[in-house]
PANU-347182 format. One record per residue (C-alpha): x, y, z. Coordinates in steps of 0.5 Angstrom, whole numbers. Layout:
<u: X&v: Y&w: Z>
...
This chain:
<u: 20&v: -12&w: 40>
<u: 26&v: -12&w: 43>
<u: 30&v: -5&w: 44>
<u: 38&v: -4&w: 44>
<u: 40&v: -3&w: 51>
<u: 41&v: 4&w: 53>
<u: 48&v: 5&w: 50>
<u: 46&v: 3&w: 43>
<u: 41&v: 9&w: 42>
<u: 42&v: 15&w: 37>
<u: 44&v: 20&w: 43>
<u: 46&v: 27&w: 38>
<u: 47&v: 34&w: 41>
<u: 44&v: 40&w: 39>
<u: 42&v: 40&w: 31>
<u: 36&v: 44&w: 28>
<u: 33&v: 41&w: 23>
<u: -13&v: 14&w: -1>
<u: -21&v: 9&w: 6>
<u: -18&v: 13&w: 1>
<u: -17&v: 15&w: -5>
<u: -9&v: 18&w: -6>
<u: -7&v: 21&w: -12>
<u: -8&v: 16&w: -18>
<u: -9&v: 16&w: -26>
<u: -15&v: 18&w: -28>
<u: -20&v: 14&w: -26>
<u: -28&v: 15&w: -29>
<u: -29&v: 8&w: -26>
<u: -25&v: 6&w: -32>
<u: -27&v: -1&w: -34>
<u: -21&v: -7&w: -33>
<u: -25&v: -8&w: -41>
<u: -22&v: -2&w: -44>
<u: -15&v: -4&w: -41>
<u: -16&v: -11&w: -45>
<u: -17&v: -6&w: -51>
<u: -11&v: -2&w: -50>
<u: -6&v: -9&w: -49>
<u: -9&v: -11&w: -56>
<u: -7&v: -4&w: -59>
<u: 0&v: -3&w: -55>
<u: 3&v: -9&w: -56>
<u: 0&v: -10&w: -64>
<u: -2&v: -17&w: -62>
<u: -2&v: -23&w: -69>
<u: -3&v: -29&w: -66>
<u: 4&v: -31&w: -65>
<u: 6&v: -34&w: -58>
<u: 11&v: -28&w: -57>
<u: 6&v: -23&w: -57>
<u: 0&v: -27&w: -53>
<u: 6&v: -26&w: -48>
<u: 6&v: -19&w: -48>
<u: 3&v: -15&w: -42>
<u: 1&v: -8&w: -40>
<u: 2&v: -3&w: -34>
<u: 1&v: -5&w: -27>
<u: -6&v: -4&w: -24>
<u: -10&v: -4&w: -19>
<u: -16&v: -8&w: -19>
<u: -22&v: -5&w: -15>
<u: -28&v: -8&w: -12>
<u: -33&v: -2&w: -14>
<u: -38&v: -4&w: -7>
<u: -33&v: -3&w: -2>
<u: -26&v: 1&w: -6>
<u: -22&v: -3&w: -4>
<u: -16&v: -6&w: -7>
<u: -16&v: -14&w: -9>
<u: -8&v: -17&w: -7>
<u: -4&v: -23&w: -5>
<u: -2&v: -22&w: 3>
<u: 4&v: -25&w: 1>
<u: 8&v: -29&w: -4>
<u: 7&v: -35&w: -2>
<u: 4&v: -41&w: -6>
<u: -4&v: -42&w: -5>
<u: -4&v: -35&w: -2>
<u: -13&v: -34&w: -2>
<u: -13&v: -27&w: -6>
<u: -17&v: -21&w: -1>
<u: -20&v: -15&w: -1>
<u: -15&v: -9&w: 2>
<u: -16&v: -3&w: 4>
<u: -12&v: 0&w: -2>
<u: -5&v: 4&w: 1>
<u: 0&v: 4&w: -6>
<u: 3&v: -4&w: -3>
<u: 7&v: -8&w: -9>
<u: 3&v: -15&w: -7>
<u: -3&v: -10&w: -10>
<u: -1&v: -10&w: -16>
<u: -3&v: -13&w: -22>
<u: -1&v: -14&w: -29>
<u: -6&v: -17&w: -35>
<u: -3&v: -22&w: -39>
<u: -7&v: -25&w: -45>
<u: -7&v: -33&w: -44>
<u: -5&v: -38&w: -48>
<u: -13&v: -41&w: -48>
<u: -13&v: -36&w: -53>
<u: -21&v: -33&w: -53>
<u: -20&v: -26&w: -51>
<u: -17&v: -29&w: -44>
<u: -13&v: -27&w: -40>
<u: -8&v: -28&w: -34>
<u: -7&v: -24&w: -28>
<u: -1&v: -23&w: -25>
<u: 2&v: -20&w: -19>
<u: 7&v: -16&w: -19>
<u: 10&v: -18&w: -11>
<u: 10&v: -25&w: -12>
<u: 9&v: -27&w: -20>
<u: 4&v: -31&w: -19>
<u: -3&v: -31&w: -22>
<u: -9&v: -31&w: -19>
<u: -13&v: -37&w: -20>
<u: -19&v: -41&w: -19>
<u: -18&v: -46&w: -14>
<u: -16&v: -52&w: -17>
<u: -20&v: -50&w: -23>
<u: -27&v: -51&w: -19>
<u: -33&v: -50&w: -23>
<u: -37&v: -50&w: -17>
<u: -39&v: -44&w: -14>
<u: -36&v: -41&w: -8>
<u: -29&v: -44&w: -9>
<u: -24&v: -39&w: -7>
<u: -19&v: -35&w: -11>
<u: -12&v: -36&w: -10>
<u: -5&v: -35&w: -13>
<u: -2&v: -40&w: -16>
<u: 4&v: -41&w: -21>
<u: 2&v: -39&w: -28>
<u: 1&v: -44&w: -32>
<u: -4&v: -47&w: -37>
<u: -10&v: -48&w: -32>
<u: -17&v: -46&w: -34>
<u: -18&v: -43&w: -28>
<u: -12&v: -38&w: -28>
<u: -15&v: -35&w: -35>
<u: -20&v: -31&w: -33>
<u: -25&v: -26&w: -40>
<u: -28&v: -20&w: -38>
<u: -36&v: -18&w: -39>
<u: -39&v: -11&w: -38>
<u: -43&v: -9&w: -33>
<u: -46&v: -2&w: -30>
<u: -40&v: 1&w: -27>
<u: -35&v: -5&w: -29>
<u: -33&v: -11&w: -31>
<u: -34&v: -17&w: -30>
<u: -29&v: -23&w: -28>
<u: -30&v: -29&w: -31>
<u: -26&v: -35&w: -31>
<u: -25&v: -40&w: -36>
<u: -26&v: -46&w: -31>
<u: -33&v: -43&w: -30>
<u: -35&v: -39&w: -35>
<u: -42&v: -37&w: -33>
<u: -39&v: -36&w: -25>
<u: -36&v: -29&w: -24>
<u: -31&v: -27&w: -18>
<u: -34&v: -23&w: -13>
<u: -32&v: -21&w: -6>
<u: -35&v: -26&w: -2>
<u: -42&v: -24&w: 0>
<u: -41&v: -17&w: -3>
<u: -38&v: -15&w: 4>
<u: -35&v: -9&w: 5>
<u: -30&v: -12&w: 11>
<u: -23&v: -11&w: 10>
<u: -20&v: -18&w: 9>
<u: -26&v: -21&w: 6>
<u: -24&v: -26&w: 1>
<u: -25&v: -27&w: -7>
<u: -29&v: -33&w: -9>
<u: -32&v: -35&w: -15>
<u: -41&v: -34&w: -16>
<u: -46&v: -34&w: -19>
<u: -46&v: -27&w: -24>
<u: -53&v: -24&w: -20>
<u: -51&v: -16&w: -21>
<u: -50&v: -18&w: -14>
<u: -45&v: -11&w: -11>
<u: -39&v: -15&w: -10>
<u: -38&v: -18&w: -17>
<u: -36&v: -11&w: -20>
<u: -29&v: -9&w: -20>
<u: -26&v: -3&w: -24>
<u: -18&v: -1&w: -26>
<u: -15&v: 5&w: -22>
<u: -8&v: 5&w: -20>
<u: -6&v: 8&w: -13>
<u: 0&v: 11&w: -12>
<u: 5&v: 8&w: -6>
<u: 9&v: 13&w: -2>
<u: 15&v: 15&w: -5>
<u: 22&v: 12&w: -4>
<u: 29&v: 14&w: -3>
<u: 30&v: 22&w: -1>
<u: 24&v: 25&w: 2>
<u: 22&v: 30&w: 6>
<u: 15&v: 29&w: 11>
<u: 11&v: 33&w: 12>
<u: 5&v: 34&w: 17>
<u: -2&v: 35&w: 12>
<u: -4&v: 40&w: 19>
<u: 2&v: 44&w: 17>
<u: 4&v: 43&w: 12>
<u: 10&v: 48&w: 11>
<u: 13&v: 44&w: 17>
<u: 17&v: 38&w: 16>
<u: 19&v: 32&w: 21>
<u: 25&v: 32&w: 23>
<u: 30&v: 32&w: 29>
<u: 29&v: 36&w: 35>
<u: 28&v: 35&w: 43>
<u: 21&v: 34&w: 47>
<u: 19&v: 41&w: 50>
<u: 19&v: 39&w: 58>
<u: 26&v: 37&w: 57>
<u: 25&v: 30&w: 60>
<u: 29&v: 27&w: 55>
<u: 36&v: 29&w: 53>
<u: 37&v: 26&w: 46>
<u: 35&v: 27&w: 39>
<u: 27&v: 26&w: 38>
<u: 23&v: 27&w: 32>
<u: 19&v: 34&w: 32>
<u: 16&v: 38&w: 27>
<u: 20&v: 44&w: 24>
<u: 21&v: 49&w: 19>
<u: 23&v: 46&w: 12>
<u: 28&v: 50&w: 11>
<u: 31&v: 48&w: 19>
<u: 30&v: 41&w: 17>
<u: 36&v: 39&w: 15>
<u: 41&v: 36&w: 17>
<u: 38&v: 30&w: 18>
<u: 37&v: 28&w: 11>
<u: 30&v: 23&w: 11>
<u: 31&v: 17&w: 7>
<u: 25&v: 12&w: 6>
<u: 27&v: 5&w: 6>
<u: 22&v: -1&w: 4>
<u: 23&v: -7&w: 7>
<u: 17&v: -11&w: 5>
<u: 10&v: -10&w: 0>
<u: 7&v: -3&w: 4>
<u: 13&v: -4&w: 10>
<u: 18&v: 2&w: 11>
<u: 23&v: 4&w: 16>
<u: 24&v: 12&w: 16>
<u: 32&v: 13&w: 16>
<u: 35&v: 19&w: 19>
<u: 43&v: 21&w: 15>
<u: 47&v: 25&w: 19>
<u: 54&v: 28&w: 17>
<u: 56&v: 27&w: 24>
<u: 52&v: 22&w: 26>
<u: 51&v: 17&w: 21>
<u: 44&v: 13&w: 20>
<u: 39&v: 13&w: 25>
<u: 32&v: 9&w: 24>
<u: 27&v: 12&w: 27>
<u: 24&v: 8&w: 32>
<u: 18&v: 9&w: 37>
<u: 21&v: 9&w: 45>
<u: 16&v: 4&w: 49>
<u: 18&v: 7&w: 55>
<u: 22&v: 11&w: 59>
<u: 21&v: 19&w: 60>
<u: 17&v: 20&w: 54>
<u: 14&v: 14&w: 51>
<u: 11&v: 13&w: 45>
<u: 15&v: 19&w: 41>
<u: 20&v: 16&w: 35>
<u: 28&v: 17&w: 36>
<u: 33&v: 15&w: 31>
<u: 37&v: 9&w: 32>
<u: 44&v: 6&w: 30>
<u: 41&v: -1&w: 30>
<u: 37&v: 0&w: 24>
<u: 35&v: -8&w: 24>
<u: 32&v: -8&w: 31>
<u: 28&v: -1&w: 29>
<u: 20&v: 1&w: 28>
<u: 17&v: -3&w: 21>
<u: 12&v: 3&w: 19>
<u: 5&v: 2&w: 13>
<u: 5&v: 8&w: 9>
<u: -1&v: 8&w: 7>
<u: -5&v: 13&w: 2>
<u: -12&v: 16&w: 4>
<u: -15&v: 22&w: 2>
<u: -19&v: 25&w: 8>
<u: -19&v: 29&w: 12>
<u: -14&v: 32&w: 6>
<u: -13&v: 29&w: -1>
<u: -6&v: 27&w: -3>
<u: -4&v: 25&w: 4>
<u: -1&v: 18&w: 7>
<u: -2&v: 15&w: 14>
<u: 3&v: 12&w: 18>
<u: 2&v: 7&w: 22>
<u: 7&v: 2&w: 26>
<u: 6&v: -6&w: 24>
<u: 8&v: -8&w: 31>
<u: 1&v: -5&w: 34>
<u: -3&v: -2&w: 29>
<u: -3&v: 5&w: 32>
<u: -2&v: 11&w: 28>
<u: 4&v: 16&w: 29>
<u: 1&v: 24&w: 30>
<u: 2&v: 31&w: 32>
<u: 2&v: 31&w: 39>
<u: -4&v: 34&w: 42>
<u: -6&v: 36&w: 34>
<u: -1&v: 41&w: 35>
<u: 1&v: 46&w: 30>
<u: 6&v: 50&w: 31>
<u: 14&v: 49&w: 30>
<u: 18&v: 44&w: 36>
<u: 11&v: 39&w: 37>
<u: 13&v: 32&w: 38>
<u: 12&v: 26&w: 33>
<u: 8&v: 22&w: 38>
<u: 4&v: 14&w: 37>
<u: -2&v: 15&w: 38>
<u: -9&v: 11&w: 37>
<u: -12&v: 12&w: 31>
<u: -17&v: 17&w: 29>
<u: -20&v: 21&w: 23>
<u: -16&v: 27&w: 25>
<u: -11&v: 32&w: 20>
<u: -5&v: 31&w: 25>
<u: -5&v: 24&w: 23>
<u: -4&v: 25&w: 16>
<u: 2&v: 27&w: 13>
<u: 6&v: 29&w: 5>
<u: 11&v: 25&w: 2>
<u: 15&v: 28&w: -2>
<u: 21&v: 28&w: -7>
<u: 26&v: 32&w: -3>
């Protein structure tokens, strides 16, 4: 990504400052079938078209063998249907509907794009792909659920004696939906959860390795560099800047710091100079770092790592430190608590 020349960076003087599972409702492997029953309770259905519109709550669709979510990667018509690392993102986000095919059927629509997932042309062969398409009356957007052992089943009408499965019951990250024989293969039985996504607006960070410090502005401990960089200091030092989480896009975020003095800065990862690889704020918020928040629950629970779109790398404490005036560093990816961070409410 290209930089702002060096004029245009944030220069400030002085100035204190779940694969996881995330915090979530309840699961108990809570069956896609119990939310069918509690639609039919919440929305009083009696035949009528009006009610046969009515939806429930966003959800999670899980696929039990690999805890992995099932979303469109965009909202893009066509896009195939996969299964993700489950990180709280919007294109993750799934709404059942009851179909107008009627027969306890229903459709299942993205909350990112609107669209409903759909066996591709309404096959009735096996192996064909799951995709989002625009919501209609087709057979293969219309999908019943069966019961199994830990799950439900998905079947569609399209098919009726074929159900969703991940293909080939991979664990892999990005594996794709398709519809398959019902064989009590591991990948065919999926489940209800909901994942929470970071929160948005005001918000303190806070590192999961210490936790009674927040990320906030500071500079590096060898004076390489003389501006502003992100740092973790006592809470109660760590304002201003106010932080300000922004969604640019389904699980994509740019961390703004507000300054009464020196306005907004987004917090962007330098790619050189004195002290590559720490975050400073930037005027030029639209040239700034796009980060994925994403929910795990190890090595603590509850927690969020944040990594940058560009290259994958995560954001840490340098060097795993702990104490007040260590630098927020990018950093290759690892399973340690420094690369593990609070999202909270301010």
């Amino acid at each position: 990504m290209r930089r702002p020349d060096h004029e245009q960076r944030r220069r400030r003087s002085g100035g204190l400052t779940r694969h996881g599972r995330p915090a979530r409702a309840g699961r108990g492997h809570a069956a896609l079938l119990a939310v069918t029953a509690l639609l039919l309770t919440l929305t009083g259905l009696g035949g009528t078209a009006g009610d046969a519109r009515a939806a429930t709550s966003d959800i999670n669709i899980v696929a039990e063998h690999s805890g992995m979510c099932l979303e469109a990667a965009t909202a893009a018509e066509g896009e195939v249907i996969t299964q993700r690392r489950c990180a709280g993102r919007k294109n993750a986000l799934w709404t059942l509907r009851t179909s107008s095919l009627g027969g306890n059927s229903y459709q299942l629509v993205n909350a990112y794009s609107g669209k409903c997932m759909a066996v591709e042309n309404s096959s009735t062969t096996a192996g064909a792909l799951v995709r989002q398409q625009a919501c209609g009356s087709q057979p293969g957007a219309s999908f019943t659920f069966g019961e199994t052992d830990g799950g439900v089943w998905i079947q569609p009408r399209s098919a009726p004696s074929l159900c969703l499965e991940v293909t080939g019951s991979s664990v892999a990250d990005g594996a794709r939906l398709r519809q398959w024989s019902c064989d009590r293969q591991p990948g065919s039985v999926f489940s209800q959860e909901r994942y929470a996504g970071p929160v948005l607006g005001w918000a303190r960070i806070r590192p999961a390795g210490a936790p009674t410090l927040c990320v906030t502005e500071g500079r590096d401990r060898k004076g390489l560099y003389q501006s502003a960089v992100a740092v973790q200091r006592d809470c109660a030092q760590a304002t201003p800047p106010r932080t300000y989480l922004e969604e640019v896009g389904a699980g994509r975020y740019r961390i703004q710091w507000h300054h009464p003095e020196f306005g907004i800065g987004c917090l962007t990862v330098m790619d050189g100079g004195p002290v590559p690889g720490m975050l400073e704020p930037w005027d030029a918020c639209a040239a700034a770092t796009v980060f994925l928040v994403e929910a795990v629950e190890s090595p603590v629970p509850g927690g969020f790592r944040i990594r940058e779109e560009a290259t994958g790398q995560c954001v840490g404490m340098a060097g795993g430190g702990t104490t007040a005036g260590v630098e927020v560093t990018r950093q290759a990816c690892t399973s340690a608590v420094s690369q593990e961070f609070f999202v909270d409410p301010e």
